[in-house]
C-alpha positions in Angstrom: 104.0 141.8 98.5 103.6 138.9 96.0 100.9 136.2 96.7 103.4 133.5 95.5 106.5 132.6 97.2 109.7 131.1 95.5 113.6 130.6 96.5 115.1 133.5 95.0 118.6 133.1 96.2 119.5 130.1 93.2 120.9 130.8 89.9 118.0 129.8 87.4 120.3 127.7 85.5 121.2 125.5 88.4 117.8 125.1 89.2 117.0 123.4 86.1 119.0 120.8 86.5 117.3 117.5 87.1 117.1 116.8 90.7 114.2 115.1 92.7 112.8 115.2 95.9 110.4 111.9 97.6 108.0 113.1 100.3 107.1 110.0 102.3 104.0 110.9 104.3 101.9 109.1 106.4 99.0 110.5 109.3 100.8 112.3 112.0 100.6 112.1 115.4 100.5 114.9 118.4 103.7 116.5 119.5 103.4 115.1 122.8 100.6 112.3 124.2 98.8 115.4 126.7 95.3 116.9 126.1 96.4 120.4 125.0 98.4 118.5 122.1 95.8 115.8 121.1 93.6 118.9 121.4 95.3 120.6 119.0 96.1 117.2 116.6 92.4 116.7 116.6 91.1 119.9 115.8 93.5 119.8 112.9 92.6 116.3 112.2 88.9 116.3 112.4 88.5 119.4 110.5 89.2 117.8 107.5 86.4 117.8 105.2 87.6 114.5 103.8 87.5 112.6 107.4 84.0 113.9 108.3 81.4 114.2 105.0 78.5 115.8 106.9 77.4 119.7 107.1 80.3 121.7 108.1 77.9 124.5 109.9 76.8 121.0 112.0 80.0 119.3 112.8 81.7 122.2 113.7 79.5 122.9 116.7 79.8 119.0 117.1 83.4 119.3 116.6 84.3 122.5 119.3 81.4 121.8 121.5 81.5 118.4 122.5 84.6 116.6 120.7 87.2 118.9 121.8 86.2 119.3 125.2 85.8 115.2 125.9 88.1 113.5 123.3 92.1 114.8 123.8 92.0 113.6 127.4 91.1 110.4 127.1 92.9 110.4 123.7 96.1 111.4 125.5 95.7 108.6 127.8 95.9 106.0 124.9 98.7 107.8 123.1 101.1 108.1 126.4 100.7 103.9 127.0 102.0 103.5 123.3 104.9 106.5 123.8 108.3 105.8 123.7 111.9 107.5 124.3 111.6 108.5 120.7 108.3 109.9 120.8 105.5 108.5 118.5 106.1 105.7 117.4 104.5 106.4 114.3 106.5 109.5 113.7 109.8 108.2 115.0 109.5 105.0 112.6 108.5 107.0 109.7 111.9 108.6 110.0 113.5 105.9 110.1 112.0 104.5 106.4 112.9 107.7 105.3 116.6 107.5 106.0 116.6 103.8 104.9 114.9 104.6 102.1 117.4 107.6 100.9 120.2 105.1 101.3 118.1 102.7 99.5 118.3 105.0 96.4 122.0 106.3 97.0 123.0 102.6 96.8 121.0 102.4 93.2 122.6 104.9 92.1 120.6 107.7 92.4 122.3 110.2 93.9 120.6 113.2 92.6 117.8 112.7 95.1 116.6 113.4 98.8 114.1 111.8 100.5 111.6 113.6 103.2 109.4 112.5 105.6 106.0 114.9 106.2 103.2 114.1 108.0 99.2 114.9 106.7 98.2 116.3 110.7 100.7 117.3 113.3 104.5 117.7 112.3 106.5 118.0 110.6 103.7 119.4 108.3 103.0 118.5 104.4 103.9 122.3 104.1 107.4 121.7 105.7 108.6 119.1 104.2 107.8 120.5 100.7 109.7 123.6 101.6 112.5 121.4 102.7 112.8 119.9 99.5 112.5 123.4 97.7 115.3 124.9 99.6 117.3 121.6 98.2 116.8 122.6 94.7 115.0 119.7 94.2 113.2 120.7 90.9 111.0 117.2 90.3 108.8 116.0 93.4 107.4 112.6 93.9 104.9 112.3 96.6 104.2 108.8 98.5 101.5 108.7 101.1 102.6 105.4 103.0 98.5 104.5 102.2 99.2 100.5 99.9 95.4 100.9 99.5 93.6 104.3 98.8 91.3 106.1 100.2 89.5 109.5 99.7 90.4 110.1 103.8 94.3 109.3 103.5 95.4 109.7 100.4 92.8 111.8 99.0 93.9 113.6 101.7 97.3 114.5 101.4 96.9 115.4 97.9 94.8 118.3 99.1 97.1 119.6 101.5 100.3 119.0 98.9 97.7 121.1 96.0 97.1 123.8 98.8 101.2 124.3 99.1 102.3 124.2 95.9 99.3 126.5 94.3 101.1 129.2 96.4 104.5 128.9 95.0 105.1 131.1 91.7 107.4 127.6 90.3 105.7 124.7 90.4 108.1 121.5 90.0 106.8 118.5 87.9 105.1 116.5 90.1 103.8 112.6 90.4 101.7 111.5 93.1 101.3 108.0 93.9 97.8 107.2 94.8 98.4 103.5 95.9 100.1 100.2 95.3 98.1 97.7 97.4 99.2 95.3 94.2 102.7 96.1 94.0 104.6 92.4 93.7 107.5 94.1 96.2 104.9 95.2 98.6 102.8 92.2 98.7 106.2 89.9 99.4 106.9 91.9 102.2 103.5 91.0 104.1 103.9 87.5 102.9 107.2 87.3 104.0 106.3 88.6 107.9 103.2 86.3 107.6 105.8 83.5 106.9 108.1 84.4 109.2 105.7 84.5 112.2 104.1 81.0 111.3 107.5 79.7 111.3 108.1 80.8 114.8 104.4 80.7 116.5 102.7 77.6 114.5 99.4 78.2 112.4 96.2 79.7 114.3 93.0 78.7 113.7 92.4 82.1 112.1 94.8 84.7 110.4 92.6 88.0 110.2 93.6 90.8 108.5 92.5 93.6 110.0 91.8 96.7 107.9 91.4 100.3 109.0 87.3 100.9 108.5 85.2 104.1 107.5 81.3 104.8 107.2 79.9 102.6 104.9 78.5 105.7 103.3 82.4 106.5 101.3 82.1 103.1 100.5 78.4 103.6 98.6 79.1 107.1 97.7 82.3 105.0 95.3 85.3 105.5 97.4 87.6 102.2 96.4 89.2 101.3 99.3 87.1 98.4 100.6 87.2 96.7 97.6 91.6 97.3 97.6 91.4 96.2 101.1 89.4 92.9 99.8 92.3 92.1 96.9 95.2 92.9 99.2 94.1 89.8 101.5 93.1 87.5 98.3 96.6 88.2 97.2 98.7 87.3 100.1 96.8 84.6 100.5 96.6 83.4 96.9 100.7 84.3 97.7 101.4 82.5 100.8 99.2 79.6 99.4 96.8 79.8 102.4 93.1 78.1 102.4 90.9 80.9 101.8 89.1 79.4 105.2 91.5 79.7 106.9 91.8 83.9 106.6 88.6 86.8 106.9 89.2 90.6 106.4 87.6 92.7 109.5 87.6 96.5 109.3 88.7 98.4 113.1 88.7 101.8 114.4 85.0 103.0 114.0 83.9 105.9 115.3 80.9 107.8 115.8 77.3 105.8 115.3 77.0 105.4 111.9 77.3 102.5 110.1 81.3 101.5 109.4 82.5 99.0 107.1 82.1 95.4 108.1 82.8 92.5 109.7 84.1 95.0 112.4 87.3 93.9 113.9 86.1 94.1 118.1 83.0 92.4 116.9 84.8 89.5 115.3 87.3 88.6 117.9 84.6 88.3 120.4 82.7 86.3 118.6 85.1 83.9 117.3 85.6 81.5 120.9 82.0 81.0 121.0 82.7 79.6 117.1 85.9 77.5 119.2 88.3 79.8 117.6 90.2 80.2 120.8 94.0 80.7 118.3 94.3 83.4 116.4 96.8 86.1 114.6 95.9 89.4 113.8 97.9 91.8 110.9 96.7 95.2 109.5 98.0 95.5 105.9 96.9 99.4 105.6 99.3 100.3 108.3 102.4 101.0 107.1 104.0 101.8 110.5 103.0 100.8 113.9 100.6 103.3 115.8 97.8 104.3 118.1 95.7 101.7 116.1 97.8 98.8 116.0 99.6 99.2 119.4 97.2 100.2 121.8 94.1 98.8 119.9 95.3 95.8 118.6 97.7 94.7 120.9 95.8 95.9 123.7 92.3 96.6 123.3 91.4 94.0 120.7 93.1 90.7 122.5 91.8 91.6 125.8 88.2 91.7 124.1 89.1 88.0 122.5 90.3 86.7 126.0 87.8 87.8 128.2 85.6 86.2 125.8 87.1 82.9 125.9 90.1 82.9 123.4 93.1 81.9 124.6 96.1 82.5 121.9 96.2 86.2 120.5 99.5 87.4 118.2 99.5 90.5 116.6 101.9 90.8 113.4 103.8 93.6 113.7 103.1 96.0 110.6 106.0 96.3 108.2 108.0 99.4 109.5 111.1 99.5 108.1 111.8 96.4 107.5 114.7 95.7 104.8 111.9 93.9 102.3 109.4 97.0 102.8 112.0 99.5 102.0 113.1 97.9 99.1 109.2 97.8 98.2 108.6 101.4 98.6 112.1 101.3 96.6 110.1 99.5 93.9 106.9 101.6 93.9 108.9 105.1 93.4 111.6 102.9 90.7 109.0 103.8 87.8 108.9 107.6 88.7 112.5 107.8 89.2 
């Protein structure tokens, strides 16, 4: 039996007309918000060499040992108070910027193309949706991890597992993968424009904070770039928007483990702020592309009862951008020069 797998059933002529296939990807989430899914989401998860950069021999007895055995219970617990009809939240409205964003294209005019939705953990799988898009014929393949600023973590990430699929298939299909586009005019409009939108409605807070997903400091000093993109995607929504720079700061959330993390953390900052008599505040995370775990049950929830118990008294999360008609057309924008 050959190593290499391919779609045999296809005329190779046919095959060689131009046809191309998006894979929109973003985390994942578990199947289902119990400990015997998170258990199997975070073994999958946390195996990654790219989320954890110490001795594998070490964190794996770390990992199975202790992790496993403490973390999908109380993990579940979190994930079920963010759970919907539809599932997670994250998975459900990555589907729907996926089916937005195929009509998106039909409506340009480019019919000869199919978006699918994947996610990096959990399912549907990188592997999946790649075979999905094989079976379609679909002989070009442009890969978008929903990431605006990279990382070695996310986006670094899902290269890997795309490399790992498609060095098993005996035809490999021209490929672009987009590492980023925390600059992209389109994208940066959108977060303006739901910035806007919610000053409009709720008034201007004594602080806007733009709350970035963190990681150890070490990624940052061993060169990973993503602090510095986190940095320039505030300056230029705020530069945008026309904003006094004091007016905004840029936290990092989501630490885990005892090591040092990027900073100002997030939890740190809104507790500190009412003893500063910031006691008004609004709170968006620009590296979320989708609403999740980390925005829903730790912004929404965790975070604002950490700034009210400590004396604040106006908290409003912006909602990430979903799929919102401006993002769609951004993400619209950011695949344009592959199409």
């Amino acid at each position: 039996m050959s190593r290499f797998s391919a779609v045999t059933d296809n005329p190779h002529d046919q095959r060689f007309n131009q046809k191309t296939g998006i894979l929109l990807t973003n985390l994942g989430s578990p199947d289902a918000p119990t400990a015997s899914a998170l258990r199997i989401y975070l073994r999958e998860f946390l195996s990654d060499p790219r989320i954890v950069e110490i001795p594998r021999i070490v964190w794996m007895i770390i990992l199975h040992g202790i992790i496993l055995r403490i973390r999908p219970k109380r993990s579940a617990k979190l994930y079920k108070s963010i759970w919907t009809e539809n599932g997670s939240p994250l998975t459900h409205i990555t589907r729907q910027q996926s089916l937005k964003l195929n009509a998106l294209l039909k409506q340009h005019g480019y019919t000869n193309t199919e978006v699918v939705m994947a996610m990096r953990y959990g399912n549907p799988s990188i592997e999946a949706g790649l075979e999905e898009l094989r079976d379609k014929g679909l002989t070009r393949i442009i890969v978008l991890p929903l990431y605006p600023q990279y990382s070695s973590p996310t986006t670094g990430s899902t290269f890997d597992a795309v490399a790992n699929v498609l060095k098993k298939w005996r035809w490999v299909p021209e490929l672009h993968f987009i590492n980023g586009y925390h600059k992209n005019p389109t994208y940066l409009e959108s977060l303006a424009n739901s910035i806007s939108e919610d000053l409009e409605k709720h008034g201007m807070p004594q602080k806007l904070v733009f709350s970035y997903h963190g990681m150890p400091k070490q990624f940052l000093d061993n060169g990973d770039p993503y602090h510095c993109l986190c940095l320039q995607t505030t300056r230029l929504v705020v530069e945008k928007l026309g904003l006094d720079k004091d007016l905004v700061i840029s936290t990092f959330q989501s630490r885990f483990g005892k090591a040092e993390w990027l900073k100002p953390y997030t939890d740190a900052t809104l507790e500190s702020l009412p003893s500063e008599g910031i006691k008004d505040v609004a709170i968006i995370s620009p590296a979320f592309s989708a609403d999740c775990l980390e925005t829903l049950e730790e912004l929404e929830g965790e975070n604002r009862e950490i700034f009210e118990q400590a004396g604040g008294e106006k908290y409003r999360y912006i909602a990430a951008l979903n799929d919102r008609d401006d993002h769609i057309n951004a993400l619209f924008e950011v695949l344009k020069p592959n199409l």
